[in-house]
KELO-831645 format. One record per residue: residue in three letters; x, y, z of N, C-alpha, C in turn. Coordinates in steps of 0.2 Angstrom, whole numbers, plus 5000, padded with zeros to 4 digits. Example, Ala and Ser with C-alpha at 12.3 -4.5 7.8 and 13.67 -1.06 7.14 Angstrom:
# KELO-831645
ALA506649725039506249785039506649845039
SER506449895035506849955036506450005039
This chain:
# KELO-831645
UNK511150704953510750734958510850804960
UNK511850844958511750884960511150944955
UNK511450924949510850974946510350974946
UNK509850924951509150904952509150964959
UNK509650964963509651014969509651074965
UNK510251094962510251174960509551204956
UNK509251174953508751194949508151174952
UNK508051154956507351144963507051224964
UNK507451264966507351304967506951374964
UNK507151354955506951394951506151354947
UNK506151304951505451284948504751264951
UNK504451294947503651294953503051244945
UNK502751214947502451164943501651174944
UNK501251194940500351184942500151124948
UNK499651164949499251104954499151024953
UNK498851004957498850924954498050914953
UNK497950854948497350854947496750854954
UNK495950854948495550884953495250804954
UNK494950814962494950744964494350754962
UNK494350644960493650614961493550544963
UNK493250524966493150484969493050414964
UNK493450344971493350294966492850234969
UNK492850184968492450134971492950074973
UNK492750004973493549984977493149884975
UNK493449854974493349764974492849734981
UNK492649674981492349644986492649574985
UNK492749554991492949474993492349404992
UNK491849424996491149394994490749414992
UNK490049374988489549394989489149404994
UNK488749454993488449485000487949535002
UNK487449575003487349635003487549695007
UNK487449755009487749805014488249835011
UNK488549845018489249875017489749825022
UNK489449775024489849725028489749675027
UNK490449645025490249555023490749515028
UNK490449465029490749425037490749345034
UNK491349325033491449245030491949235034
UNK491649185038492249145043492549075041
UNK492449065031492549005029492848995023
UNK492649065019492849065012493549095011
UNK493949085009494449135006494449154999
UNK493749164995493849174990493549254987
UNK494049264984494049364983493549364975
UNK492849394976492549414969492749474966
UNK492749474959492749554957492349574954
UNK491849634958491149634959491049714953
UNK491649724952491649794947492149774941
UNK491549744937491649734929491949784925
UNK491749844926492149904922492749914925
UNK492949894929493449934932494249894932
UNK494549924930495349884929495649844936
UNK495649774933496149744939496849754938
UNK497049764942497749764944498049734948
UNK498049694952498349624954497649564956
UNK497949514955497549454954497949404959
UNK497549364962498049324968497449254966
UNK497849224963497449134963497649084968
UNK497149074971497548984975497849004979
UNK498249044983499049084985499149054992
UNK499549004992499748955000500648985001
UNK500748965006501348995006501648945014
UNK502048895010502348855019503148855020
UNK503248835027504048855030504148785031
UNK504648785032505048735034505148665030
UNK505348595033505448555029505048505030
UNK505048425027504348405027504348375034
UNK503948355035503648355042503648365047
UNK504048435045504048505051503748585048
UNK503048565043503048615039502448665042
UNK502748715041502148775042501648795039
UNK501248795038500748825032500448915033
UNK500748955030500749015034500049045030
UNK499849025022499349055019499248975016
UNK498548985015498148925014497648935009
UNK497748965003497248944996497049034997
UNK497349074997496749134997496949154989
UNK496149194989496049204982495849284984
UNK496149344977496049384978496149444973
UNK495549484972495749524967495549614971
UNK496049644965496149704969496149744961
UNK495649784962495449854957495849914956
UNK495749944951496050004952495750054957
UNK496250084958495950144964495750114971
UNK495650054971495550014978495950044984
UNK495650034990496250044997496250014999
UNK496449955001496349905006496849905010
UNK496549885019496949865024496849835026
UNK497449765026497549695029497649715033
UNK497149685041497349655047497549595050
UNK497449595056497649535057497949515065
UNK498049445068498549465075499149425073
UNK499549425076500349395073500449335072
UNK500649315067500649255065500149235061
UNK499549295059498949305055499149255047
UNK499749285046500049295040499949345034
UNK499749395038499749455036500549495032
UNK500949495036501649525033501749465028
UNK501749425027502049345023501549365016
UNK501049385019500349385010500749475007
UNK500849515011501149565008501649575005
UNK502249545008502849505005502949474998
UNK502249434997502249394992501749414987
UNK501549474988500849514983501649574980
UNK502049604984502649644982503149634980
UNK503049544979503649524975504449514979
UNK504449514986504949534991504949424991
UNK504449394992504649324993504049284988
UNK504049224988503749204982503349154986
UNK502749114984502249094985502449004985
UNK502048944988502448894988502148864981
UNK501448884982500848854977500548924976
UNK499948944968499748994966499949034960
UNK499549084963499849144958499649204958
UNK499949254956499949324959500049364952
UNK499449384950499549404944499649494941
UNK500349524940500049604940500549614932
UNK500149664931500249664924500149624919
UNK499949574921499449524915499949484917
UNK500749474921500949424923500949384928
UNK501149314930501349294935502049314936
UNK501949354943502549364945503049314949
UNK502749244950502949214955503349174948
UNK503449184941503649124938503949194931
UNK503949224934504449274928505349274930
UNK505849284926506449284927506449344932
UNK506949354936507349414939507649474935
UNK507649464932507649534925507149554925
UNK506549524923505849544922505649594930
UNK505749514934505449554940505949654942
UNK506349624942506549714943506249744939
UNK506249734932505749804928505349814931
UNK504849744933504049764938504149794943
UNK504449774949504649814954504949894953
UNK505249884949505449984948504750034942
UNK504449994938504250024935503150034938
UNK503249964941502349934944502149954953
UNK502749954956502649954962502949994966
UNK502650014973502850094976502750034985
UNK503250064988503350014994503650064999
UNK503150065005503250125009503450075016
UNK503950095020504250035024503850085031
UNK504050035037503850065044504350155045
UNK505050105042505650155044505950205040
UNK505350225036505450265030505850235025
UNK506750215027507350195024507450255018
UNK507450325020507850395018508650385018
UNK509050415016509450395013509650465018
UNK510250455020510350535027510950545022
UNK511150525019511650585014511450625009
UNK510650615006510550655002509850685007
UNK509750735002509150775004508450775003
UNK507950785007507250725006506950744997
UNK507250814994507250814986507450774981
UNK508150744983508650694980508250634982
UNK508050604989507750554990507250524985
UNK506750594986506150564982506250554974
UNK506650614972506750604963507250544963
UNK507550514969507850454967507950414961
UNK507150384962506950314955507050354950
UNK506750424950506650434940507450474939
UNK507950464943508650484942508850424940
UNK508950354941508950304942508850274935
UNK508250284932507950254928508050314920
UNK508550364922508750404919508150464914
UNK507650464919507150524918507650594917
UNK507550644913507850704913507450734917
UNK508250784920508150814926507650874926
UNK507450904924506850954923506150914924
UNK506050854923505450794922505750784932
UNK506050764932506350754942506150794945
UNK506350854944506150924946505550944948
UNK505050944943504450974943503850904944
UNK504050854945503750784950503950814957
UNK504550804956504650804964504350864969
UNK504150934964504050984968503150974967
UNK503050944964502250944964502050884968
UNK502350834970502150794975502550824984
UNK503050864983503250904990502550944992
UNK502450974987501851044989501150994989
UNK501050924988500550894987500350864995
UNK501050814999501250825003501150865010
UNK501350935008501650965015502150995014
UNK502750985009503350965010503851015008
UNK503551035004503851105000504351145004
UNK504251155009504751195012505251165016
UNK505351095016505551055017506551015013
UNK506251015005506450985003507250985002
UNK507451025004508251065003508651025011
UNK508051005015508250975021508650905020
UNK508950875025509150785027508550755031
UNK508550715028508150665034508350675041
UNK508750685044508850685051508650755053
UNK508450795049508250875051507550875051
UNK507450815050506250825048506150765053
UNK505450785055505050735059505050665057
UNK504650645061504750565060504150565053
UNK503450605055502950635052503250645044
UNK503650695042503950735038504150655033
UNK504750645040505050575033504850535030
UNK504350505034503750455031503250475025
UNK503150555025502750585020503150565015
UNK503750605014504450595011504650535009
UNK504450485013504350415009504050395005
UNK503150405006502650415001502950434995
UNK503250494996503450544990503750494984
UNK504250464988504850444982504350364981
UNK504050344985503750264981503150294977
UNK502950354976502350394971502750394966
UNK503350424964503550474961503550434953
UNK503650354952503750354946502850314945
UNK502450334948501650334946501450264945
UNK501550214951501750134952501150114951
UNK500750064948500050024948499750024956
UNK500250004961500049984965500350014972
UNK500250034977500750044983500350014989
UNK501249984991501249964996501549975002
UNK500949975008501250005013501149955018
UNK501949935025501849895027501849945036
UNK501249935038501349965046501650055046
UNK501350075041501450135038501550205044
UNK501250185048501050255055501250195063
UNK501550145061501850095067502350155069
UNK502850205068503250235070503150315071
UNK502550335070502350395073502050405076
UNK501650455080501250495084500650495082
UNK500150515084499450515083499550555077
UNK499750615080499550685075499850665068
UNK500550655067500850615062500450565058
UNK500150515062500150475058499150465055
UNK498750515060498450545055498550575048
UNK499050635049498950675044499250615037
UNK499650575039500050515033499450515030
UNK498750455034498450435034497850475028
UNK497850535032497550595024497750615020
UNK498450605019498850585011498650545008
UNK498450475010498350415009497650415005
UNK497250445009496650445006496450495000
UNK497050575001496950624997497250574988
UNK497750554989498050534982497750484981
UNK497550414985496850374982496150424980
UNK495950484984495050484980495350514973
UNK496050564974496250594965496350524961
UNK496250474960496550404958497150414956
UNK497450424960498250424959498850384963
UNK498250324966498650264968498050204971
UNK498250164970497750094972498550074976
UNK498350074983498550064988498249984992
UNK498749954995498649905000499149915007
UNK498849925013499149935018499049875020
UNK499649865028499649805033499749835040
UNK499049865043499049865049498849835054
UNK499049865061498749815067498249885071
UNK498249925068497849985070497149995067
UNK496349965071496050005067496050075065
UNK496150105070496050185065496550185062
UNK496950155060497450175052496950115047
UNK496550085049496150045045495750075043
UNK495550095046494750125045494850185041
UNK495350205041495550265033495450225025
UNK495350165026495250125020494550125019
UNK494650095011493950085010493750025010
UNK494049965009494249885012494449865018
UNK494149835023494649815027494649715028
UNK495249695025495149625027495449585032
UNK495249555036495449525044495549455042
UNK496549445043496549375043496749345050
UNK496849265048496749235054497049175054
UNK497649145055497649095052497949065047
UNK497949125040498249105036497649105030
UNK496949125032496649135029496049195029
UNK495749205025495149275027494849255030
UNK494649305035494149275039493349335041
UNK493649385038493249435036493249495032
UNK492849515029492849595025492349645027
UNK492549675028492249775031492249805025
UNK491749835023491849885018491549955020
UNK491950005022491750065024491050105023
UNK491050115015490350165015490250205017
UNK490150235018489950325023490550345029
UNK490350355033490650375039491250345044
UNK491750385042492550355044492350305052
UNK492250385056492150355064491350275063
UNK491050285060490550225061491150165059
UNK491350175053491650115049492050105057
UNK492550145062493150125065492750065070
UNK492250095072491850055079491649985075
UNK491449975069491449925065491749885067
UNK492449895064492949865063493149825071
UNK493049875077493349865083492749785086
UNK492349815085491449775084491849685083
UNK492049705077492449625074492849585075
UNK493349645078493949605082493749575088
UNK493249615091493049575099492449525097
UNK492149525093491949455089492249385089
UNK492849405085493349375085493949335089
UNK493749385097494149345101494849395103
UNK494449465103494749515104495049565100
UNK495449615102495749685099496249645098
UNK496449625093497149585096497549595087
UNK497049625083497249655074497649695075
């Protein structure tokens, strides 16, 4: 990592691609831009042309032993496109963090299947799963999980030092997702000398950096400020419209929701409804709030 430091300095990389906009999957059928299913959990994929990238079949997920068991997901079925954004709400105990969990490969499914890469992750060896997870998937935690011994440059060219990328290829990733960021003046810093704002972008950085099918981000802006966790929130959206990540969040925040292009509200263990944005951020936010208090409150 030392000569990914020494030579940061001398290297400046072109801009990154020009943005264009993507489109994103739907749960039901339905027409508008709001679909309300208080019974089905089953996910359609309504964009034929467009590449899936994770597939969720049947997906139940229970605790405990028999006849003291929990049922925490109950048959959802779901498919997710490229370029997608979607934000899982939910109120606790939804099973919202559990379907995250087991979409990222962190815990496995009791019944189902979770399909990325053409495979079922829930029935591959542990060898395999680490390739998937180092090579397939980008995981942005609440607590960023920065590394305070090295510096947010070393943080983020991490993985592709790890996976033995030559250091000139580290370099000029890393500087192009810094200045992509914010971060560029930054980089030479430790974690404990940048905002809480900064290190969370700087976590973005290192789960972008080796260009993941999928990113996942769990309570992403649960640990900032307004201002912070707006501007997070328009990185999010600026590297999805360049399609340069199909993301799924798990929030309890409308307005960290409403920066998606999906938003799906569990309940239960199951879907229980889907928002699709459309136009106008602030309309979609009142949407969203519209459904919670539907629902039996603000309580996602």
């Amino acid at each position: 990592m030392k000569k990914i430091t020494n030579k940061m300095n001398q290297t400046k990389t072109a801009s990154s691609n020009e943005v264009v906009s993507g489109s994103m999957s739907s749960i039901t059928s339905g027409s508008g831009n709001e679909t309300a299913d208080r019974s089905s959990n089953k996910a359609v994929n309504s964009g034929a042309d467009k590449e899936t990238i994770l597939e969720i079949r049947n997906l139940t997920k229970d605790y405990g032993a028999k006849g003291f068991r929990t049922q925490a997901l109950k048959g959802i079925d779901l498919t997710i496109l490229k370029n997608d954004f979607i934000a899982i709400m939910g109120p606790s105990g939804s099973g919202k963090t559990t379907l995250l969990n087991i979409l990222s490969s962190i815990d496995k499914p009791t019944q189902g299947q979770v399909i990325l890469d053409g495979k079922n992750i829930a029935g591959i060896s542990n060898q395999e799963l680490s390739k998937l997870r180092r090579d397939k998937i980008g995981f942005v935690f609440q607590d960023y999980n920065l590394l305070d011994t090295m510096t947010l440059q070393d943080n983020i060219a991490l993985p592709l030092s790890l996976n033995g990328v030559p250091a000139k290829r580290c370099i000029e990733r890393t500087f192009e997702l810094g200045r992509m960021f914010g971060l560029e003046e930054h980089l030479s810093k430790y974690p404990y000398q940048l905002s809480g704002g900064q290190r969370q972008r700087g976590a973005v950085c290192r789960a972008l950096i080796t260009d993941p099918e999928i990113l996942f981000a769990d309570e992403p802006t649960g640990a900032l400020d307004s201002k912070a966790g707006k501007e997070l929130l328009r990185c999010f959206q600026m590297v999805n419209d360049r399609k340069q990540a199909t993301i799924l969040m798990v929030t309890h925040d409308a307005y960290a929701a409403s920066w998606a292009k999906d938003v799906y509200i569990l309940n239960d263990g199951t879907v229980k409804c889907r928002l699709s944005r459309g136009g106008d951020r602030r309309e979609f936010y009142d949407r969203i709030i519209d459904v919670q208090a539907s629902m039996g409150g603000d309580r996602a």
